[in-house]
Every structure is written in C-alpha cells, then in structure tokens.
C-alpha positions in Angstrom: 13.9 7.9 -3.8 16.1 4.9 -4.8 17.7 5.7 -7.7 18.4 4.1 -11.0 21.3 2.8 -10.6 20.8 1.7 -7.3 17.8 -0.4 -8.8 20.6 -2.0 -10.9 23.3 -2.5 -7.9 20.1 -4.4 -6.0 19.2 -6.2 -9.5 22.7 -7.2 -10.2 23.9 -8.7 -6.4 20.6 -10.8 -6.9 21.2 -12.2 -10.2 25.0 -12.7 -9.3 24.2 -14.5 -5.8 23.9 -18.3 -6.0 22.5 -19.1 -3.1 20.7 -16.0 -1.7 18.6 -16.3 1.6 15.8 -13.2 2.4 15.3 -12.4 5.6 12.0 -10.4 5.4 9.2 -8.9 7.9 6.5 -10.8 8.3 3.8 -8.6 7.6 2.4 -8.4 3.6 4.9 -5.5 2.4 7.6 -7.9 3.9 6.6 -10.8 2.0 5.4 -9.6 -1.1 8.7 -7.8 -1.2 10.3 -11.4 -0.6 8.0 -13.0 -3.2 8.8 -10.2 -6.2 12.5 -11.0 -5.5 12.4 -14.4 -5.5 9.9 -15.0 -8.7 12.7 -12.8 -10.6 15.6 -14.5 -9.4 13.9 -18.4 -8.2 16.7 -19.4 -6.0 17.5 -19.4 -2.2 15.2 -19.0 0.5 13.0 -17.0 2.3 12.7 -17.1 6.1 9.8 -14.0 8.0 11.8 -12.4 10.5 9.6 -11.5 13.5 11.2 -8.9 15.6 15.0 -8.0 15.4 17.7 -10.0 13.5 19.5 -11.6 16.1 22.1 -14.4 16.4 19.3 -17.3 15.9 19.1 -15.9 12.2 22.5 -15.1 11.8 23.2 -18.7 12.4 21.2 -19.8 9.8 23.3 -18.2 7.0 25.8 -20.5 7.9 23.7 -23.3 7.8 22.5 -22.3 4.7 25.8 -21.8 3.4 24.2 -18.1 1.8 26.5 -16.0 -0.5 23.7 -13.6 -0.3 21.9 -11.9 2.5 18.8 -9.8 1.7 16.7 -7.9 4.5 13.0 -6.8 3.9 11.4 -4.1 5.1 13.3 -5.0 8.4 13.6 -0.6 10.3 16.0 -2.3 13.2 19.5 -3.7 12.5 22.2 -3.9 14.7 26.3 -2.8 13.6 27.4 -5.8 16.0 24.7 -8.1 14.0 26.1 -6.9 10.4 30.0 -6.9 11.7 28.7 -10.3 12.5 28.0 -11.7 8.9 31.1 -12.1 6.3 29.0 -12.0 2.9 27.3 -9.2 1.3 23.7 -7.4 2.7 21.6 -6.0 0.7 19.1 -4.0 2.6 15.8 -2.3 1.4 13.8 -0.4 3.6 11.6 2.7 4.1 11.7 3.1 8.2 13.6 6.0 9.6 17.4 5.6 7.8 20.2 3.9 10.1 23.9 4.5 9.8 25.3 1.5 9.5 28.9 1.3 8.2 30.8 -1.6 6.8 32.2 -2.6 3.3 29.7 -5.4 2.6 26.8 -3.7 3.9 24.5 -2.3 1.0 21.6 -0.4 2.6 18.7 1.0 0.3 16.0 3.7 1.6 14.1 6.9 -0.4 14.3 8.5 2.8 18.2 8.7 2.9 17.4 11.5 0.0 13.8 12.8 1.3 12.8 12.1 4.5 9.1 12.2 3.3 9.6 9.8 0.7 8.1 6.8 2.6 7.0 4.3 -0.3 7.2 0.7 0.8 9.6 -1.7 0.6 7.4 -3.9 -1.9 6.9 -0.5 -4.1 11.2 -0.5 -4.6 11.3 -5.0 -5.3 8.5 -4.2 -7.7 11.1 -1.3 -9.6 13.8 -3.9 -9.1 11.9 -6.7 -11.0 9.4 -5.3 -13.1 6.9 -8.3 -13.0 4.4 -9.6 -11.0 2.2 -6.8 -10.8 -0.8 -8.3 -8.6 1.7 -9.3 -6.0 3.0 -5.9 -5.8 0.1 -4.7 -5.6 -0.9 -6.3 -2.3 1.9 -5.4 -0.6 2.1 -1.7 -1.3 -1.9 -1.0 -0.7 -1.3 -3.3 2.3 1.6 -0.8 3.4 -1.2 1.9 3.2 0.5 3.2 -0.2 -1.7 3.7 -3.8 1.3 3.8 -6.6 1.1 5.7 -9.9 0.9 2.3 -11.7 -3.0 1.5 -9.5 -4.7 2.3 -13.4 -2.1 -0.4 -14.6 -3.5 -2.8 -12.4 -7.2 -1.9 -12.7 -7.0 -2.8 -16.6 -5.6 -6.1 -16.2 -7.6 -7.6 -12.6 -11.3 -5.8 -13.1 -13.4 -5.9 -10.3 -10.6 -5.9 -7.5 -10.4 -2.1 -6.5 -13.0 0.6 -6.4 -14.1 2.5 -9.7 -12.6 5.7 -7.8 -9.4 5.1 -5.5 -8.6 7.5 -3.0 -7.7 6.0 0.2 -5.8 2.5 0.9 -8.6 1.6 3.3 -11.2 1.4 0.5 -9.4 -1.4 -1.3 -8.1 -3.2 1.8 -12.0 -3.1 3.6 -14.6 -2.5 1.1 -13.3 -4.1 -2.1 -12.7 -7.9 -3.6 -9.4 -6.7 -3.2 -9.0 -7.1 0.9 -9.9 -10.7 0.4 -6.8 -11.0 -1.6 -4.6 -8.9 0.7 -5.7 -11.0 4.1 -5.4 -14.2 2.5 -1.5 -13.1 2.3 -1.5 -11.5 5.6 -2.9 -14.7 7.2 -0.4 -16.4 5.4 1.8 -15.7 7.9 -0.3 -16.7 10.9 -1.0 -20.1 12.6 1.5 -23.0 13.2 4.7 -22.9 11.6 4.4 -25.9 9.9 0.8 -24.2 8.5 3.2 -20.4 7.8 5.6 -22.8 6.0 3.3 -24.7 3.9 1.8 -21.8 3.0 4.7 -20.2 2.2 5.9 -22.2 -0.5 2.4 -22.5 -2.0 2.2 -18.7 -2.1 6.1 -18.7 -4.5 4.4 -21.1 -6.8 1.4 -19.1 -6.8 0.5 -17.3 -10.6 -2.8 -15.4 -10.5 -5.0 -13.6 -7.9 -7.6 -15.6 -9.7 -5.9 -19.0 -7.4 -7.0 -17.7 -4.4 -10.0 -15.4 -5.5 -11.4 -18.1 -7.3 -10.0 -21.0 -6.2 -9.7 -22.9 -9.1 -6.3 -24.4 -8.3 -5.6 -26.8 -5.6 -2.7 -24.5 -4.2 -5.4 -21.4 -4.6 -8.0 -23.7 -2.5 -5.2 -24.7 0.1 -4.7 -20.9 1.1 -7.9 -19.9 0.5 -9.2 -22.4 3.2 -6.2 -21.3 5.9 -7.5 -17.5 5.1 -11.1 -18.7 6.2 -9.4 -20.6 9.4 -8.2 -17.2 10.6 -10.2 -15.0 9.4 -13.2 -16.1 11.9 -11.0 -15.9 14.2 -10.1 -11.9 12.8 -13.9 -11.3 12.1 -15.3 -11.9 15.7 -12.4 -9.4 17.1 -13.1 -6.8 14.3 -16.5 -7.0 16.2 -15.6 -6.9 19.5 -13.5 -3.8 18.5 -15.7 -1.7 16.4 -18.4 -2.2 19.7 -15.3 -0.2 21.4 -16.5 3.3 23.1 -13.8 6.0 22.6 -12.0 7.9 25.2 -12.2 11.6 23.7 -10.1 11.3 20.4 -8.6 7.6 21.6 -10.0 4.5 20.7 -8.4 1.8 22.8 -9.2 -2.0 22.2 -7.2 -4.7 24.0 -7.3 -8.4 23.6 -5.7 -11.6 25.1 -2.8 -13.5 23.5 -3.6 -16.2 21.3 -1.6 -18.4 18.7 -2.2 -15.4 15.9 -1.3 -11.8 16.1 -3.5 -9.5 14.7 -2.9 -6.2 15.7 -1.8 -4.6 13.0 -4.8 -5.3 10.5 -7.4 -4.7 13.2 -5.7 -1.1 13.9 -5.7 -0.5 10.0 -9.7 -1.5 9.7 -10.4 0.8 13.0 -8.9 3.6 11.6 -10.1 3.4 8.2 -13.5 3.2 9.8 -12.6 5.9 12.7 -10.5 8.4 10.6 -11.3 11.7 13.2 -9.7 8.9 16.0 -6.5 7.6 17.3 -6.2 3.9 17.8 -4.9 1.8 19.8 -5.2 -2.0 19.2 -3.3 -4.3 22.2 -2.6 -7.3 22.6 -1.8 -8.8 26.1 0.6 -11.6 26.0 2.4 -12.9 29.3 3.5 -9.5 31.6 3.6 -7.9 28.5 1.0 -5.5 25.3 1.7 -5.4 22.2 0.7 -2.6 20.7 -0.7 -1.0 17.1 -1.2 2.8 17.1 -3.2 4.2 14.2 -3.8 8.5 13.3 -4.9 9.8 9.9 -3.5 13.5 11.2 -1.5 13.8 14.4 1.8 12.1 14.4 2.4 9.7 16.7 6.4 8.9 17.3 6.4 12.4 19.6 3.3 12.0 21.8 5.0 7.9 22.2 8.4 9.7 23.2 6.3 11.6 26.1 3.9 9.0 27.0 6.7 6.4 27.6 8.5 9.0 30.5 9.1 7.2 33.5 7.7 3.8 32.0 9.2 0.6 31.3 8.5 0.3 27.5 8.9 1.7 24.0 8.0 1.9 20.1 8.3 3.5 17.3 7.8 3.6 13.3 5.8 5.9 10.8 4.7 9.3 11.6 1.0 7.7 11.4 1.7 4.1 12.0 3.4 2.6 15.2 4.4 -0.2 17.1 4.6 -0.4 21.0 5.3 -2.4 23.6 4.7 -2.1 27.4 4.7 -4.0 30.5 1.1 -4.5 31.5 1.4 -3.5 34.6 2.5 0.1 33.3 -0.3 0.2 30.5 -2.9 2.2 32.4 -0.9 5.2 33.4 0.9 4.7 29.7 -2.9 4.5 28.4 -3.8 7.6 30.8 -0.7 10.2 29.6 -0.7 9.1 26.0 -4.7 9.9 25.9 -4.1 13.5 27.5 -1.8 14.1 24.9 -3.8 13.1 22.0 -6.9 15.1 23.4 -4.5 17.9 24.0 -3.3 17.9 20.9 -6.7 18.0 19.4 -8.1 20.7 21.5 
C-alpha cells in the first residue's frame, strides 16, 4: 500500500507547488487521477500522455515554466528522461515498480510493499484528496477495481450501480453507470481540439447528474461528443461479439481510424466471455495494437514466449495487457500465443 505519510508527502508537494503540470495516461484511471488532483489543488495543468514521456513532453515543462511535475498512472519512465528534468516528480503508479534513482524523484506504488497490491492510480489521488467521490469512482471501477468505499457511493448516486456488486464489468456494461464511465473514456478520443475542449469542460464539471442528465450546457457538450463516438464504439462492439473463437482465444482485429478503442472493447469482451482470452487489435500503418484480456491465466508469461523470435512486445497486469507487433509477424505471433493459451487450459 501507500502509506500515510506518504499520502501527506504527495498532499503537501501539491499544495506547496505553484505552478504544477500532470502529465497523466490517457485512459479514465489516468484522468480521473488527474481530475481528483487538480479539483483539490485548482492550479497548473493537465496534458494525457499517450505512450512514453519523451523529450516532446519534457520540453513543455520548460515552456510551462512548472515547479511541479506529477506523472499519472504512467508504468514506463526513463532514468535519462528524469535525469533530464531539474524540479521535483511526483510519481503515482500501480504497474510493476521501477528503480529509478535521483534526489528529486518521488515515486509512489502499493506494489513497492506487496507486489499484489494493485489498486489504481485514481484509488491512491482519491486517499490523497478525500473529495470528489463520483469522479473517483469512474476511474477505479474503470481500472477493473471495486473499493471498500462502493456502499459510500451507492447512498449518495442511487441508481448508478447494481443492487449487488460483484464484478467491475457489471457497473461498466450493464448499469447507468457505464454511460458515465465512457462519456470520460471518450473524453479522450477525437481531434485534439475536441480532447482539449473536452478536457477543460470535464475540470469544471460538479455532478454525474451533468452528463447523466444533461441539464447543464457543459453536461450536454460532453454528453453529445460521448454519443459522436460511441456509434462509432457500438457498431465495433458488434462486429466483435459476432467473433468465433479459436479454442480458448477470442481474436478480433480492426482497421485504424481517428479513435482508439481497444482497450474498452477488450474489457466488454471479456466481461461477456469470462472462460476466454481476448485479443482486441488494432491495425494501424505496418503496425497492431493490441488489448489482451484473461479473467484466470496470466498473460505477461505466455506474451514473453509468444514474442520469441518476433519483432514486437508488451506488457502490464497479470490479466490486463498491452502489445504491439509488426503486422506482418501477427499471424505466427497470433498462432504461438493461441497454442499457449489452449495449452495452458488443457
């Protein structure tokens, strides 16, 4: 866990910093963890990191003249990218630790104590800040994660979750609740100028009710870009449920487009496919991006072994991973990786 007094160290460099600037993941844990931080400390600014920090968002600290650099839910930094930056980093995480060492780096993850102890990013902002429950909310049930605090939540939004909570899946696919957790997710899809727009309308934001109900003209603004991709999401989440398995594999793969939705389509498959594994790509240029869903076997290992020989790679959760692969190496990738999971299963 994070401790305590580390949840003071984190609460204290933000309070303290003038000029803060968050580089978060752009995925819902990312930027609800982003949006928890900011609502309790309103100054600086936010920027989705897509990828690895690298010297195009370095720059920008000095452009931003930042006394404050906060990463998000961010599992891959660089020692040459941190040697890089002269102010202090606070980083919270909850990927596989890294050992990064310098004396302005302040790096935050329950698995530095127990390896097992994998609640996300947004679960550790919320601890930090203490307010803005419904915003927490998304992002930790979004992360696949139900927290102690669920009843809390329950009491004061009726109606958003299931009567009985059991599985992340049920509020993120058969409950009011997914409505509210996409509309954030496709927050962060579209043009920029749309991902920025919606950006700031979503740190002004003060109810679910805004977007639910749209009874607010910034509630109606997302609430309409949500609808934009979500057609878009529906008539893929069609195409891929229509998807014939391969033994234990469920493999669904779609051209690039302007919106990457990989991630959220594996989630839905697997909730509705929870004996599968599956594998949602995404074919962009020579290149698939890839979302790898299990509810059982763990994944990392079986990657490991499938990539031999191949010109690719991933990694992430033992039950939640992200790949990439040239396409001309996806079918024999597709080919070893399926004779694992089948072996494994036998």
């Amino acid at each position: 866990m994070i401790s305590k007094k580390q949840i003071e160290e984190i609460r204290t460099y933000i309070q303290q910093a003038k000029n803060p600037v968050y580089f978060f993941d752009d995925d819902p844990d990312g930027l609800c963890s982003f949006l928890l931080l900011w609502h309790f400390a309103p100054k600086g600014r936010g920027i989705p990191v897509r990828g690895e920090i690298n010297e195009h968002y370095t720059e920008k600290l000095h452009e931003l003249n930042a006394d404050l650099l906060v990463i998000l839910d961010k599992p891959v930094l660089a020692q040459e990218t941190v040697d890089m930056i002269g102010i202090p980093i606070v980083h919270i995480d909850h990927h596989p630790p890294l050992t990064i060492k310098a004396p302005n780096y302040h790096y935050y993850n329950p698995r530095v104590h127990d390896d097992a102890d994998n609640r996300p990013t947004s679960y550790w902002a919320y601890q930090v800040t203490q307010q803005n429950l419904w915003i927490a909310m998304v992002g930790i049930i979004s992360d696949w994660y139900i927290p102690e605090f669920v009843d809390e939540f329950k009491e004061k939004y009726p109606g958003l979750l299931p009567d009985k909570l059991t599985y992340p899946g049920q509020a993120l696919f058969d409950a009011e609740f997914g409505t509210l957790a996409r509309a954030f997710a496709f927050s962060l899809k579209g043009e920029s100028s749309e991902r920025r727009a919606c950006l700031q309308i979503l740190m002004k934001l003060e109810s679910p009710a805004e977007i639910l109900e749209q009874n607010t003209p910034r509630g109606k603004f997302i609430y309409r870009h949500f609808t934009k991709i979500n057609r878009y999401y529906q008539k893929l989440r069609e195409e891929a449920l229509a998807t014939k398995s391969r033994g234990k594999v469920l493999i669904f793969t779609y051209p690039s487009s302007e919106h990457s939705l990989t991630s959220l389509l594996s989630n839905e498959l697997i909730y509705r496919h929870q004996d599968k594994v599956v594998i949602i790509g995404r074919v962009k240029d020579d290149e698939v991006i890839i979302s790898i869903r299990s509810t059982k076997l763990k994944i990392p290992p079986l990657l490991e072994k499938a990539f031999e020989g191949l010109e690719g790679g991933g990694g992430g959760h033992d039950l939640a991973c992200g790949a990439h692969i040239k396409t001309e190496d996806f079918s024999k990738f597709m080919r070893k990786f399926t004779q694992l999971v089948n072996k494994a299963n036998r």
